[in-house]
C-alpha positions in Angstrom: 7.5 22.9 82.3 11.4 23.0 83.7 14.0 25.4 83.0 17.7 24.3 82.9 20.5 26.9 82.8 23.5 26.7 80.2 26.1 28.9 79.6 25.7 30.4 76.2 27.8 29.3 73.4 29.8 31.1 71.7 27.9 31.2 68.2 24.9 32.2 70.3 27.0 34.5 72.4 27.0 36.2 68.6 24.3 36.1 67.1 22.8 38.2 71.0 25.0 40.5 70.7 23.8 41.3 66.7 20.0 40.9 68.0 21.3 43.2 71.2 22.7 46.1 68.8 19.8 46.0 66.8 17.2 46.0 70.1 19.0 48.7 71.2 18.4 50.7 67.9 14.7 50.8 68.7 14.5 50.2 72.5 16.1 53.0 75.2 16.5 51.1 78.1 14.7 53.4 80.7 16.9 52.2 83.7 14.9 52.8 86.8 16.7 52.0 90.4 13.5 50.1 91.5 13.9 47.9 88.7 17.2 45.4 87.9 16.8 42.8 85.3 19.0 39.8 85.4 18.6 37.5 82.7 20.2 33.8 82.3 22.2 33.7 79.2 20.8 30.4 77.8 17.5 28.7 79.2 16.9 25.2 78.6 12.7 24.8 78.2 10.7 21.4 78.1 7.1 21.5 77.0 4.3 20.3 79.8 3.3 16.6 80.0 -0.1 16.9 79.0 -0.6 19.6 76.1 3.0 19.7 74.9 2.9 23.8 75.8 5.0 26.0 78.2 4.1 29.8 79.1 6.5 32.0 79.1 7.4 33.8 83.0 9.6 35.8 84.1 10.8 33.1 86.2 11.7 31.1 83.7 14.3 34.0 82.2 15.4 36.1 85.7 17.9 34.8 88.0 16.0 36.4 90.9 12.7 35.3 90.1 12.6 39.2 89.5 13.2 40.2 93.2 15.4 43.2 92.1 12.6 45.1 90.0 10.1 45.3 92.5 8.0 47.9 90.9 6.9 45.8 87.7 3.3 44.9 88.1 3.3 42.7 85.6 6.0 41.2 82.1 5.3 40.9 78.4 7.2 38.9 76.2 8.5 38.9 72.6 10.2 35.9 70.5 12.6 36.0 67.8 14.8 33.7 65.8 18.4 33.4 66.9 19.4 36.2 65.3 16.7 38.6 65.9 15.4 39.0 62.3 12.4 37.3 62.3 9.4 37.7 65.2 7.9 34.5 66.0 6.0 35.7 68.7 5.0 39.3 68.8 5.1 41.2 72.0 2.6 40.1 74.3 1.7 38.8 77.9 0.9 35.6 77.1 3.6 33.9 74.9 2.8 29.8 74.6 5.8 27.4 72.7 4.1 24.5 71.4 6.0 21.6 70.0 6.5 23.7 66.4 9.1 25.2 68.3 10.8 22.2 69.7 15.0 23.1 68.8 16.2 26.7 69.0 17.8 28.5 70.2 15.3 31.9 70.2 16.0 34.9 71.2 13.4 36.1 74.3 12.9 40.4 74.6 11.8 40.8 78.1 9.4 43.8 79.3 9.0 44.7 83.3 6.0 46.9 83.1 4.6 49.0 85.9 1.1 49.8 84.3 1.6 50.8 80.9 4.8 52.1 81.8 8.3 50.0 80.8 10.7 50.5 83.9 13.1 48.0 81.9 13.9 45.5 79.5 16.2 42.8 79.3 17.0 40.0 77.0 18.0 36.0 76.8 18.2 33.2 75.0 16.3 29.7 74.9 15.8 26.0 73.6 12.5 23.9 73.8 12.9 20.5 74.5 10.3 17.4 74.6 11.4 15.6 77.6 8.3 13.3 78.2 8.4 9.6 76.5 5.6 8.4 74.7 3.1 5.5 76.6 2.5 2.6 75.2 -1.5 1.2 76.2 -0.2 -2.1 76.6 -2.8 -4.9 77.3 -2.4 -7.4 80.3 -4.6 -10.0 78.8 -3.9 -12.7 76.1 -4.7 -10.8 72.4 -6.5 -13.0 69.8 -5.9 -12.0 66.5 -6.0 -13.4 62.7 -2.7 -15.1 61.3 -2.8 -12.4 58.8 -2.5 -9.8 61.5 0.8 -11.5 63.3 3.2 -9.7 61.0 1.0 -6.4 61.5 -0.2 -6.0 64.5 0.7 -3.4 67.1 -0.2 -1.6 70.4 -1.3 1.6 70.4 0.7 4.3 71.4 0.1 7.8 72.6 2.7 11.5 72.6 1.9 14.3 74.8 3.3 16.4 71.7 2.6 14.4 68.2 0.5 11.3 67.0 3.9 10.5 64.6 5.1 7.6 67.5 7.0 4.7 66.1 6.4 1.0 67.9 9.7 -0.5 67.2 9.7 -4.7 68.2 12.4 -5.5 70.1 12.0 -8.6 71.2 10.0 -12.0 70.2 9.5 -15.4 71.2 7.1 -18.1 69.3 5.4 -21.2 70.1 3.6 -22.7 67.5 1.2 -25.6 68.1 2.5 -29.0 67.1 -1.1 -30.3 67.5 -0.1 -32.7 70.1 0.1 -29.7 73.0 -3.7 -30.3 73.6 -4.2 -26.8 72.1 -7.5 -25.9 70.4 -6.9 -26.7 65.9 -7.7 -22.8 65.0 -4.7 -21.5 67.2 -1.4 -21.9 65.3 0.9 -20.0 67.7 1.7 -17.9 71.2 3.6 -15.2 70.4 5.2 -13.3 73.4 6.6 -9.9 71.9 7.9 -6.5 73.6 7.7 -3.4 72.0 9.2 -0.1 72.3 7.9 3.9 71.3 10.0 6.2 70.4 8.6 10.1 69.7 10.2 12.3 67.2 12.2 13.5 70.0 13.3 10.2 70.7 12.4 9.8 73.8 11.8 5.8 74.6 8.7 4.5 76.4 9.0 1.8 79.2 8.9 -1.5 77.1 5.7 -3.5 76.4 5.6 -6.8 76.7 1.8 -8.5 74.5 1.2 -11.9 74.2 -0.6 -12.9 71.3 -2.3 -16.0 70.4 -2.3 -16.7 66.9 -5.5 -18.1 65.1 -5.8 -19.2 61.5 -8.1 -18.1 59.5 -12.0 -18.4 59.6 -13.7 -19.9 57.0 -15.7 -16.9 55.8 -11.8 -15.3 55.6 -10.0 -18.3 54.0 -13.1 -18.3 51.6 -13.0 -14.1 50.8 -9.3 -13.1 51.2 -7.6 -15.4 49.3 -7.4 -13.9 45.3 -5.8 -15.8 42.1 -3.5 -13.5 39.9 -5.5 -12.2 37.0 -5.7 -13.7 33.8 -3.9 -12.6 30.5 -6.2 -12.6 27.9 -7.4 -11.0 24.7 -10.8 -10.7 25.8 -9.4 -8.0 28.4 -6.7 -6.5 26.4 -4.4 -7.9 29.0 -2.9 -10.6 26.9 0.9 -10.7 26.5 2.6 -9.3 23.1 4.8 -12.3 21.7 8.0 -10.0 21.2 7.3 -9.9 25.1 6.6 -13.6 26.1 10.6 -14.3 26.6 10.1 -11.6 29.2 7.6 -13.7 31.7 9.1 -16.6 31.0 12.1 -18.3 33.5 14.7 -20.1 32.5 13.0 -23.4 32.1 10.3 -21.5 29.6 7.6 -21.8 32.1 5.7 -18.5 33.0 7.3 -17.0 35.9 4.9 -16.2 39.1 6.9 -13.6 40.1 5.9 -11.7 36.6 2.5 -13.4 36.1 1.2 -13.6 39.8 1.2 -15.5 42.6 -2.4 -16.0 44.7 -2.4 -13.5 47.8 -4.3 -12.9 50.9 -5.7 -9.4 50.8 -7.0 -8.0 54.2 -7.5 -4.8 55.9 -4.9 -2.5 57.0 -5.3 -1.2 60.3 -2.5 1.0 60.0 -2.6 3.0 57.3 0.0 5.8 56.1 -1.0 9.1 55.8 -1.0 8.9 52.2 -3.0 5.4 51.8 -5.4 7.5 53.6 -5.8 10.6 51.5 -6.0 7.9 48.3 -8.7 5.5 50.7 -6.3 2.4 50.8 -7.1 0.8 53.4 -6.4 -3.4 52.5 -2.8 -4.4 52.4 -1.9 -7.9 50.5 0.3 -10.8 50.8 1.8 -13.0 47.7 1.0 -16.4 48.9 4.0 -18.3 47.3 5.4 -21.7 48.0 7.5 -20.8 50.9 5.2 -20.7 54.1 6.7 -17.4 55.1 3.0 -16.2 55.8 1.7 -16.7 59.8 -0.9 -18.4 58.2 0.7 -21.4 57.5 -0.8 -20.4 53.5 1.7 -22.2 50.3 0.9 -22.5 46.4 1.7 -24.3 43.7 0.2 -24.9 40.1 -0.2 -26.9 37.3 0.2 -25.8 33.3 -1.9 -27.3 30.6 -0.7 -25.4 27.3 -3.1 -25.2 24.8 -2.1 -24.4 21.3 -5.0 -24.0 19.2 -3.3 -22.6 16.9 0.4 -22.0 17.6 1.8 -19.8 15.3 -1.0 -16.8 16.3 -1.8 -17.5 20.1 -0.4 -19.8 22.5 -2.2 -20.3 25.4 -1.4 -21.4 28.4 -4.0 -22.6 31.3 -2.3 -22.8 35.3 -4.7 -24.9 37.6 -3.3 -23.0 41.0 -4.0 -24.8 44.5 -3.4 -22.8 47.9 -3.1 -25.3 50.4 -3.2 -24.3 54.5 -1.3 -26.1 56.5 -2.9 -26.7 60.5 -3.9 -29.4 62.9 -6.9 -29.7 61.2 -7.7 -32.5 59.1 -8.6 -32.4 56.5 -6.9 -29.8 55.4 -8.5 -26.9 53.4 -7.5 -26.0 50.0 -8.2 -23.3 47.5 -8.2 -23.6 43.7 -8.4 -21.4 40.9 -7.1 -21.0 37.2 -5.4 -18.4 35.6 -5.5 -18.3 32.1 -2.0 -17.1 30.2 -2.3 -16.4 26.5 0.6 -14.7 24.0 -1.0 -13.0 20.9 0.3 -11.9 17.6 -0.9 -7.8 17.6 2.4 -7.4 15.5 2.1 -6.9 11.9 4.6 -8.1 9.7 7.3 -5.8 8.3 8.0 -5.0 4.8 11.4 -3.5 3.3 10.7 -0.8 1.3 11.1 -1.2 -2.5 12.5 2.0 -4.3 10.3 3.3 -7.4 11.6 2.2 -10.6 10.9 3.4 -14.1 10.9 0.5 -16.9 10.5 0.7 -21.1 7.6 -0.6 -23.1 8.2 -3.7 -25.2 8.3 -3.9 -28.9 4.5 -5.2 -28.5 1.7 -4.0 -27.6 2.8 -0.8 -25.7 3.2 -2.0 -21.9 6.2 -3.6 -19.9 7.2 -6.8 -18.9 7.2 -6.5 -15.3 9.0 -9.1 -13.2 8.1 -8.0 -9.2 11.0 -8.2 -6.7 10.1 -10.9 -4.2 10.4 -8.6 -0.8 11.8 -8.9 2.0 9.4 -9.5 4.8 9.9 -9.6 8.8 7.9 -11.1 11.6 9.0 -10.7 15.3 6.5 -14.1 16.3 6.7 -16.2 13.4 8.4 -17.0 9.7 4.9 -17.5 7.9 4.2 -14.4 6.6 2.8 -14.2 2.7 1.6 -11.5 0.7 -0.1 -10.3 -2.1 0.5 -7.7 -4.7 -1.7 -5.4 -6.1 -1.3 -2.4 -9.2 -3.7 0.5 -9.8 -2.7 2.9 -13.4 -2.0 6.3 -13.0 -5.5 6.9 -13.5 -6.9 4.6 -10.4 -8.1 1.4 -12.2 -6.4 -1.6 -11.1 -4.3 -3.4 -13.5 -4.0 -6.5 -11.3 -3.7 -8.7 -8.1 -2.0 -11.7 -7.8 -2.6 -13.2 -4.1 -0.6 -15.1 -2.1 -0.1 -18.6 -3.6 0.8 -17.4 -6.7 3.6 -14.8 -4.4 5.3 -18.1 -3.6 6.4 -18.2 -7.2 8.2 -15.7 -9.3 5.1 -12.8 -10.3 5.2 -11.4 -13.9 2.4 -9.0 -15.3 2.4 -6.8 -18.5 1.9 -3.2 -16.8 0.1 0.0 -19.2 1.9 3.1 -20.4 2.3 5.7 -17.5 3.1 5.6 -13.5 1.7 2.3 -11.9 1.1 2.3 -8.0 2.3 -1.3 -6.8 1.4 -2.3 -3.4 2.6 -5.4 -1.3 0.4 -6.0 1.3 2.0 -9.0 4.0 0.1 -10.8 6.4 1.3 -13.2 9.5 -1.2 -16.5 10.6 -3.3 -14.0 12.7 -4.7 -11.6 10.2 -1.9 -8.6 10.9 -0.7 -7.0 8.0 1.2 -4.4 6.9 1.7 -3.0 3.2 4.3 -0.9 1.4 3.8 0.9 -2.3 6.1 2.1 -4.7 5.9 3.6 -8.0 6.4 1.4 -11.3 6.8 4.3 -14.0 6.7 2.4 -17.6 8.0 4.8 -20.3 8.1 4.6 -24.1 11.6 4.6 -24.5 11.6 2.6 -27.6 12.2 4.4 -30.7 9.4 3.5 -33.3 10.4 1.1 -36.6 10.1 3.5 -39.8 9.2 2.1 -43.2 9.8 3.6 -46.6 9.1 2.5 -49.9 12.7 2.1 -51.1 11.7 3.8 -54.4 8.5 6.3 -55.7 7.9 8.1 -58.6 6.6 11.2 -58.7 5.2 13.2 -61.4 5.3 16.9 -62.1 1.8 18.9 -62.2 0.6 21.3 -64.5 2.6 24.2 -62.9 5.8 21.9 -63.1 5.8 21.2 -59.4 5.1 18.0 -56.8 4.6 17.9 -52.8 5.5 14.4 -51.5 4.0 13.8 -48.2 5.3 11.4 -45.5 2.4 8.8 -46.1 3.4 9.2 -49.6 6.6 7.0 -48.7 5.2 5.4 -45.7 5.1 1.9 -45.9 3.7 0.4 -42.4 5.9 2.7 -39.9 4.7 1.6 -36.4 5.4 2.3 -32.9 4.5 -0.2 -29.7 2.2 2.6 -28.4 1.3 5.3 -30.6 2.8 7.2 -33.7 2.3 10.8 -33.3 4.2 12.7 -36.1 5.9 11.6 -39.2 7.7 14.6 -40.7 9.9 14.9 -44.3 12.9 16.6 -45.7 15.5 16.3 -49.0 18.7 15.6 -48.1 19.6 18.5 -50.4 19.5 19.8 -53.6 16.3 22.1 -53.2 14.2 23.3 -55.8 14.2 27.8 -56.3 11.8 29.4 -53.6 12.0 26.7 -51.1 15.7 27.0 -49.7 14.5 26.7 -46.1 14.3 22.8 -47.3 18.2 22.9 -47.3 18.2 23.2 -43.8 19.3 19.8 -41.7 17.5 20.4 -38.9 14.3 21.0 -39.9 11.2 18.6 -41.0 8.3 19.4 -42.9 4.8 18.1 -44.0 5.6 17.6 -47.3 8.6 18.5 -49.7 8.7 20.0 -52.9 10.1 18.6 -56.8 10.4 20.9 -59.6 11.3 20.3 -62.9 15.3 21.0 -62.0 15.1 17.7 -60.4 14.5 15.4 -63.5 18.1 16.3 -64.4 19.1 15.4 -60.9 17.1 12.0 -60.6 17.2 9.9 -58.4 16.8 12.3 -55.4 17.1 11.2 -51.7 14.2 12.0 -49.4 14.2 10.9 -45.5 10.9 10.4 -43.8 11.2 10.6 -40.0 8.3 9.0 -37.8 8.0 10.2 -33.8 5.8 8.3 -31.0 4.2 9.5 -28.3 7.4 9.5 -26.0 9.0 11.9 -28.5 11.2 8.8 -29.7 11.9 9.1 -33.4 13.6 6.5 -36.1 14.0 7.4 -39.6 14.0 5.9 -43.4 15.2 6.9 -46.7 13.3 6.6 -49.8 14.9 7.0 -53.6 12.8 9.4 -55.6 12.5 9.6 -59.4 10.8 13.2 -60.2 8.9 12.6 -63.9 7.0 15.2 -66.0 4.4 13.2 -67.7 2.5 16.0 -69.2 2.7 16.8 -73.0 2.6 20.4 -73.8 -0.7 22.5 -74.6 -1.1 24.9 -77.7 -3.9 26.9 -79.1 -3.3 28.8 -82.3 -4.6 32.2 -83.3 -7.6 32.6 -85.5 -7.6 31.6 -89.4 -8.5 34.5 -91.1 -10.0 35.5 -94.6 -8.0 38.2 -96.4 -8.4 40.4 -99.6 -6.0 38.5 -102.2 -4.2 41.4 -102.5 -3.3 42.3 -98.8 0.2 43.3 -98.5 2.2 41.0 -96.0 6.0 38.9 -95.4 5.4 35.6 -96.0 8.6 34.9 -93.5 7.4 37.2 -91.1 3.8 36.6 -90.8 3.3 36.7 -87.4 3.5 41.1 -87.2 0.4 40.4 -89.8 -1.9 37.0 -88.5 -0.7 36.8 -85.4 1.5 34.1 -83.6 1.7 31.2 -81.2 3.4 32.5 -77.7 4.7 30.7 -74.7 2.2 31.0 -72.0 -1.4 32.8 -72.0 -0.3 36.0 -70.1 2.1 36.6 -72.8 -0.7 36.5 -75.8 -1.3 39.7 -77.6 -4.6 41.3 -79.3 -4.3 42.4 -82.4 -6.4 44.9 -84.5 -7.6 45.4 -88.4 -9.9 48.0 -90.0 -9.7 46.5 -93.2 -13.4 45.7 -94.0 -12.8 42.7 -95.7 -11.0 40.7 -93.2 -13.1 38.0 -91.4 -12.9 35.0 -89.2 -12.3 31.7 -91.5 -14.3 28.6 -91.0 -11.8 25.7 -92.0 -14.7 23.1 -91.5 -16.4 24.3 -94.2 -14.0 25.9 -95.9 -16.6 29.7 -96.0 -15.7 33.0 -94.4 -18.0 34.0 -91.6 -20.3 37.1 -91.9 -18.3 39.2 -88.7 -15.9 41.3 -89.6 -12.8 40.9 -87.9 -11.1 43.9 -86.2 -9.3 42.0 -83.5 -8.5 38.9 -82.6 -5.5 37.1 -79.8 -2.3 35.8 -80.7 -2.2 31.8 -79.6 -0.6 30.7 -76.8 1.4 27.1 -75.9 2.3 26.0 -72.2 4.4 23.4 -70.5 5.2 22.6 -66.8 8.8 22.2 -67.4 9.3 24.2 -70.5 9.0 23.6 -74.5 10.0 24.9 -77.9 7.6 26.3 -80.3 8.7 26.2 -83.9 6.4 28.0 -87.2 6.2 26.0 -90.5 3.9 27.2 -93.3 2.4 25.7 -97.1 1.4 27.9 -99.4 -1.4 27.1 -101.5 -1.8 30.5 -103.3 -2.6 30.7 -107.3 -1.1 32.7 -109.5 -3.8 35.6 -109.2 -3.5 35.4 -105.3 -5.9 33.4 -104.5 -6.0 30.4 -102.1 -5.4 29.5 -98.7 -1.6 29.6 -96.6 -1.6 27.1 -93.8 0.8 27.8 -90.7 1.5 24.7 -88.5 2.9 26.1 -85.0 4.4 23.0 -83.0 5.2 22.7 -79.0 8.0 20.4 -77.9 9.3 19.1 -74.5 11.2 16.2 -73.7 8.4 14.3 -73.5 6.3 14.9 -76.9 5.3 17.5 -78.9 1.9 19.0 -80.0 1.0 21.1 -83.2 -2.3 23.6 -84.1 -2.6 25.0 -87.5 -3.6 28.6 -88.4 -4.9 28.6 -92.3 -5.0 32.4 -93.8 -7.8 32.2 -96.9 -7.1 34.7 -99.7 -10.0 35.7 -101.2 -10.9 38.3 -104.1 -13.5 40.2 -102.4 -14.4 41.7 -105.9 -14.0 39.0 -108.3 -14.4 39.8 -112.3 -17.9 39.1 -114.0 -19.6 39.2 -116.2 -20.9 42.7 -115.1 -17.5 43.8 -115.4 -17.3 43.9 -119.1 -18.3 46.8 -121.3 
């Protein structure tokens, strides 16, 4: 260990006087006149030789060794930073700097104790310093060592303070055998080479001077150490991606070493970093590439042999490599190997998406016409992509496939009612293959063909009404897909009690004709059909309403009556009844004359009942009539005889008649008994 003295800077000057204020805060200086401190203001400390250590003395800090404080028995020792903040070293009697504290300065609290007892303190400043150069343990023999070790090798070298000691080469002087020196074949050079450590303090060492002689390799070495660059190949997963092929490629298309690999020498590394440790790497390696640069004398070259088996999905690419050494040996040794270089297609093919579409039935069978856009389809290694379509319905069942020759032509397929999943599946030469789907939504947008009858008849029923239904005028209305609904209407003119039939905008099962209509003939219906996609078309039919029913009539009773019943022959129906219109509109009529009965006009007898009532007759028609009374009277002069009223219904088209015969009878006739 030395001390220097320096005159302390002014910064350091400072930063004392701080640490001296703040020492003085918890120290009282117990001044004692046996006992003067002297301090230096700034000592200058280099670690020992050996352990890179110094001990702190009062020696090191007093200017008088410590002659002025004679009573101090013995000295204890505290270190801080510069500026007194931080303790390094706590108080103590033995304070060792080791090369952690290699820099400064430190600030250094000094105790003179006598015993226990302080008799004073005092306080200075220091650096630490390594001053020692590292040693270099350099041999003073010849050093044989492997080619591969030339550009490697070093000395070793030793620090009194750290192993961290860099061997710098400063000098070097080759001689490499020309094989006509007499030299033995395996040497290929003397190498005279000086050396030079430097610590971390950078001290120097004395300089080094190693001569090396060079050997090539041994054949167990040049057999083991020398590695081909590894194959690209599928088999591996290490194959090259064609989009990527440009990449390892120069600029004469071949596949470039630097990318692909060169051969190498791999061999231990006897000086491993710190962190090659910690990970276990201890072999370093060499690309052995056609410029000699390694020491042993090692150069490649290769050979392709391209191989396209099939060239649009993998090219391969076979290099025959061939290290060659070159020596006084003859002959010389060589090394061979192959690498194997192949570019696959992993890339599938890319499809432009197709937007959905939504297409109308034909007039046909209810599906669409379908021609397929031919797509547009990319392929970053080759332009021989194909592709096949496919269609499943709305309901998962495919509708149909068409592969890829018939893709190379213009595609056309008749596709069902509904939403229609399309899918375009492409594919390059190596079995990639990418799809797309879109939707192909065919709608019934075609309005369905309505047929009418251009004219129908229609007759009135008993009650003088009709219904005409839509399939009453229908005559073969279709639709493509499906007729749902046919519906019916008047265009106007409606018959009583069915006004909501006026109404435009309204369709019906079935429409009614009356007997109002005949007078209105011909009458305009419109029958209106609907398909399944709510499409509608309409027709108009020409209707001719007809009553074709003759009137009905039922006379009342004929009657027997005394010959001498009282009556209007012009006003016979208050007496015998009458025919009425309708059968709710027929009276009952009653008689207590005893000698009125029922007449039989087949056989020309009155029946045995007596009559006391009996119905007026009744006449209908479903559009109306007119019912006339004629009579005959057959009556003799005394009374007797029969009158016969003829009742007749009339319409437009006919008429019917009944009869009603009233018999006048003598119910006591003169006999023979009569006389006296």
């Amino acid at each position: 260990m030395k001390k220097t003295n320096f005159t302390l800077p002014k910064w350091v000057n400072g930063l004392m006087l701080i640490a001296a204020m703040v020492f003085t805060t918890f120290y009282t200086s117990q001044l004692n006149a046996q006992c003067v401190l002297s301090t230096e203001d700034l000592v200058a400390i280099s670690l020992s030789e050996t352990n890179c250590d110094a001990t702190l003395t009062p020696e090191i800090f007093l200017t008088d060794d410590g002659a002025a404080c004679s009573n101090a028995t013995s000295y204890e020792f505290e270190v801080r930073s510069a500026n007194g903040s931080v303790v390094l070293i706590p108080r103590t009697s033995n304070a060792v700097l080791d090369y952690t504290f290699i820099g400064g300065p430190y600030m250094v609290i000094i105790w003179a104790l006598n015993g226990t007892t302080v008799v004073n303190t005092g306080m200075s400043a220091f650096t630490v310093a390594d001053k020692m150069p590292p040693v270099i343990d350099c041999p003073d023999y010849t050093v044989e060592i492997s080619c591969w070790q030339q550009d490697v090798y070093l000395p070793t070298a030793y620090d009194n303070c750290t192993d961290d000691v860099t061997l710098t080469k400063i000098k070097e002087v080759i001689k490499d055998n020309n094989c006509n020196q007499g030299w033995d074949a395996d040497v290929f050079r003397i190498v005279d080479r000086w050396y030079m450590a430097t610590d971390d303090s950078g001290n120097n060492s004395d300089t080094c001077h190693v001569v090396l002689q060079v050997n090539r390799l041994s054949d167990y070495e040049f057999y083991t150490m020398i590695r081909f660059p590894e194959d690209f190949i599928k088999t591996e997963g290490t194959a090259i991606s064609c989009p990527d092929a440009d990449y390892y490629k120069d600029a004469n298309g071949d596949y470039d070493p630097f990318k692909t690999g060169w051969p190498y020498i791999i061999y231990p590394d006897e000086n491993p970093t710190l962190y090659e440790q910690s990970v276990q790497d201890y072999q370093d390696t060499v690309l052995l590439k056609n410029d000699c640069v390694l020491a042993c004398n090692l150069a490649s070259t290769y050979l392709d042999v391209n191989i396209n088996t099939c060239p649009e999905c993998v090219e391969k690419t076979v290099r025959f490599w061939t290290v060659v050494e070159s020596s006084c040996q003859y002959p010389e040794r060589f090394r061979t190997g192959i690498q194997t270089i192949e570019v696959i297609d992993t890339i599938p093919p890319v499809i432009v998406p197709l937007p959905d579409v939504t297409v109308t039935t034909n007039n046909v069978d209810c599906q669409a016409r379908y021609t397929f856009p031919t797509p547009v389809i990319t392929d970053q290694c080759c332009n021989c992509q194909s592709y096949t379509i496919s269609v499943t319905s709305a309901s998962g069942d495919p509708v149909m496939f068409a592969d890829t020759t018939e893709t190379q032509g213009t595609v056309k397929r008749d596709l069902p009612l509904g939403v229609n999943t399309v899918m375009y599946t492409a594919y390059d030469k190596c079995g990639n293959s990418s799809f797309i789907t879109f939707k192909v939504e065919v709608v019934d947008a075609t309005p369905p063909v309505a047929i009418c009858q251009q004219n129908t008849t229609v007759s009135l029923t008993y009650d003088g009404e009709a219904i005409l239904y839509p399939s009453n005028v229908n005559s073969g209305s279709y639709d493509d897909c499906e007729l749902t609904t046919m519906k019916i209407r008047r265009m106007n003119n409606t018959c009583d009690g069915y006004s909501e039939e006026d109404d435009s905008d309204k369709w019906f099962d079935y429409v009614h004709f009356c007997c109002d209509d005949i007078a209105r003939n011909d009458i305009t219906v419109v029958m209106r059909v609907w398909d399944a996609g709510n499409n509608y078309n309409d027709c108009m039919v020409q209707v001719n309403v007809q009553d074709k029913l003759p009137p009905q009539i039922t006379c009342p009773p004929s009657l027997c009556v005394e010959c001498d019943y009282p009556f209007d022959l012009e006003n016979m129906s208050d007496y015998f009844g009458t025919v009425v219109e309708g059968e709710d509109n027929v009276e009952t009529h009653y008689s207590t004359n005893p000698y009125w009965y029922f007449y039989n006009t087949s056989y020309a007898y009155c029946d045995d009942d007596e009559v006391t009532s009996f119905n007026d007759g009744w006449a209908h028609d479903n559009c109306g009539l007119d019912i006339t009374e004629t009579y005959v009277d057959y009556r003799t002069q005394c009374g007797n005889g029969n009158v016969v009223r003829t009742f007749t219904a009339s319409d437009p088209v006919g008429s019917v008649n009944c009869t009603q015969t009233i018999h006048f009878y003598n119910p006591e006739p003169f006999d023979e008994d009569d006389i006296e």
